[in-house]
N, C-alpha and C positions, 0 to 999 in steps of 0.2 A: 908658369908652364916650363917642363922640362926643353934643356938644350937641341936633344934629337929624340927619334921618334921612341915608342915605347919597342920593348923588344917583341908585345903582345901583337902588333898590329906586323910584326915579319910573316910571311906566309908560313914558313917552315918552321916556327914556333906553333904558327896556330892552328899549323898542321896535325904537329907533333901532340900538342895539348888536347885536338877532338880523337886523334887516336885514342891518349889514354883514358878518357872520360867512357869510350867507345868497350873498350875493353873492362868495365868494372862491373860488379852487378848491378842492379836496378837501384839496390838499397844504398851502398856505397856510391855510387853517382848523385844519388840524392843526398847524401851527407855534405859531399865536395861543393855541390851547384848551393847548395842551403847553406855552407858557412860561405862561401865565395862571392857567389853571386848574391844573394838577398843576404849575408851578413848577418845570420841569424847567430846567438852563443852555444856554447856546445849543452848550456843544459834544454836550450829552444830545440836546438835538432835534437837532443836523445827525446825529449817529449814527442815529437814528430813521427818520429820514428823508432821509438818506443824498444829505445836502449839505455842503456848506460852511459852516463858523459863521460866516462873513461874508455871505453869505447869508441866511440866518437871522436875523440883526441886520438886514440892507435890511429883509425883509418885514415884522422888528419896526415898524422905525423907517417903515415906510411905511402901514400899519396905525393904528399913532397917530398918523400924519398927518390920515389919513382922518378917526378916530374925533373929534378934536378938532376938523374942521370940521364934521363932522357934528352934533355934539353941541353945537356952542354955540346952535342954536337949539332945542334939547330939554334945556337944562339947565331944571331945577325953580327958582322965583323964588326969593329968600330968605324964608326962615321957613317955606318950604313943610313941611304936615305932611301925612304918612300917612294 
């Protein structure tokens, strides 16, 4: 088990996180929640969703773009607790 808490469980991380989820199309939110949450591989999701697994990998990789600019001003300080 990690030292301190995840930075997922800060409010204004997982704030910040349903915002951008919030804001994507139907499809592309289903891409993020299918590799993230169920851990599906990107040629599982392009069958799903009946893309390209290259494809698939862009919206990855443009997603953590996003998420990583978003998130560095809602990461929690260090030592932050719960």
């Amino acid at each position: 088990m990690p030292d301190g808490p995840s930075t997922a469980t800060h409010p204004a991380v997982a704030a910040q996180l349903k915002s951008l989820l919030d804001d994507l199309d139907p499809t592309s939110r289903c891409v993020i929640l299918l590799h993230y949450a169920d851990e599906l591989t990107l040629d599982e999701i392009a069958a799903v969703v009946e893309q390209n697994p290259a494809d698939i990998q862009q919206q990855l990789d443009a997603f953590r773009a996003r998420a990583q600019q978003a998130l560095a001003g809602a990461r929690p300080p260090l030592g932050y607790a719960a």
